[in-house]
C-alpha positions, 0 to 999 in steps of 0.5 A: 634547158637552163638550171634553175639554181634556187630550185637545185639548191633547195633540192639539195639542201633537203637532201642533205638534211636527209642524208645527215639525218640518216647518217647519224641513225646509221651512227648510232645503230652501228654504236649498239653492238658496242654498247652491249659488248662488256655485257655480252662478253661478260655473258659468253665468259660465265657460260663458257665456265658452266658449260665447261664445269658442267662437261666436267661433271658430266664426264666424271659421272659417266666414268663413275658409272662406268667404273662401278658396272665394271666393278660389279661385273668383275665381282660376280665373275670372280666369285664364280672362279672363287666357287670352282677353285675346289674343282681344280685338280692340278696344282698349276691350276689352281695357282692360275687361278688364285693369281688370276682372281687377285689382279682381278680384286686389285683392278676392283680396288682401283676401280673402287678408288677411283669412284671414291675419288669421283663421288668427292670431285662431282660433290665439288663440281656439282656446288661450283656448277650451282654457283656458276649457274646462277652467275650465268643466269644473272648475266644471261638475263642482263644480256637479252634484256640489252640486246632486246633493248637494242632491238628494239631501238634499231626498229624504232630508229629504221622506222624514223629512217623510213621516210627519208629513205623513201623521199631521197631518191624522188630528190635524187632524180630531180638534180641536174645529173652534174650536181648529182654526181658532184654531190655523190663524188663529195659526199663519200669524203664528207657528210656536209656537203653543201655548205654555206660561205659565211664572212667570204670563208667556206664554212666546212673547211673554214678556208677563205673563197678567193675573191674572183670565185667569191664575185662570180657567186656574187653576180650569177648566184650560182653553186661552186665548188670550194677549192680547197675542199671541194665541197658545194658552196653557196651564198645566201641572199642575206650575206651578199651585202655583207659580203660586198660591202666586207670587199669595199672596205678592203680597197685602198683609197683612191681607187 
């Protein structure tokens, strides 16, 4: 059965329609993430901040804690040792055990620094991780509040896409298999993939037709593929007199 040319040629003008409709949303959606990644990144910076004064301050508190039960677990037992000195009855005894009890009171007083140093230091973190806090806040709200925005977009865009999606194929299986791979093979180079002859020049790579292609288009109008970059080119009605009569004004005089 012949091609109908007129009836391929509105089929795939429609379905390039489509497609570039559909390419440009797929365009924008992929720019979202983008758009938001300063904000994003300005996001994961203060919460990496607070998280790390936060486990900071947490480690130092458990510390602080675990300093102060030492410290108070080591008093009472060296009370207890203080309280049976008097039942020692040898000298080396006794010596033993008044060393024992003064490394025990010198670790203590470590200790006690150290929690001294600790109550001065979760102070500082404590004042830092309240600034941090309401910096990562601030940041956290602006983020989900773009994010939400961009959700909301892409939804609201791949509803739009919807229909072209659903018509595209319908469009696909009414084109003769040929064109159909020809215009599947061009349109992984391109998004325009058929395109007018506009003043005998393919308007997507701007070259000129050569003249014999340009008379066959004439005389069948049928599709073509440009030469040079192997799109899907085609005359429309209102150019072919403009077209014949642009190739008469070329010949010489007398022919």
């Amino acid at each position: 059965m012949p091609i109908d040319y007129q009836e391929q040629l509105a089929v795939l003008c429609e379905l390039q329609s489509i497609d570039s409709t559909l390419h440009k949303f797929r365009r924008v959606i992929e720019q979202f993430p983008e758009q938001i990644k300063e904000i994003e990144e300005a996001y994961n910076q203060a919460k990496a901040e607070f998280e790390a004064v936060d486990s900071e301050l947490t480690s130092i508190e458990s510390q602080k804690r675990q300093d102060e039960q030492n410290v108070a677990e080591s008093t009472d037992k060296l009370r207890e040792r203080e309280a049976r000195l008097y039942a020692i009855k040898t000298n080396k005894e006794y010596q033993a055990a008044i060393k024992e009890i003064s490394e025990g009171k010198k670790i203590n007083r470590e200790r006690e620094d150290r929690v001294l140093q600790a109550m001065e230091k979760i102070e500082q973190l404590k004042q830092k991780s309240e600034q941090l806090k309401t910096a990562f806040t601030d940041k956290e709200a602006a983020f989900n509040k773009a994010r939400q925005e961009v959700e909301s977009q892409t939804a609201e865009i791949k509803a739009q896409m919807a229909d072209g999606e659903k018509r595209r194929p319908e469009l696909i299986a009414m084109l003769d298999r040929d064109i159909r791979r020809k215009y599947e093979f061009v349109g992984k180079r391109y998004v325009d993939v058929v395109v007018k002859i506009e003043d005998g020049a393919c308007r997507g790579c701007l070259r000129k037709i050569p003249p014999q292609m340009l008379n066959e288009m004439l005389r069948r109008s049928e599709l073509k593929i440009c030469p040079n970059c192997q799109r899907l080119v085609y005359l429309e009605k209102e150019n072919v007199e403009g077209a014949v009569s642009s190739d008469e004004q070329k010949l010489p005089e007398g022919e």
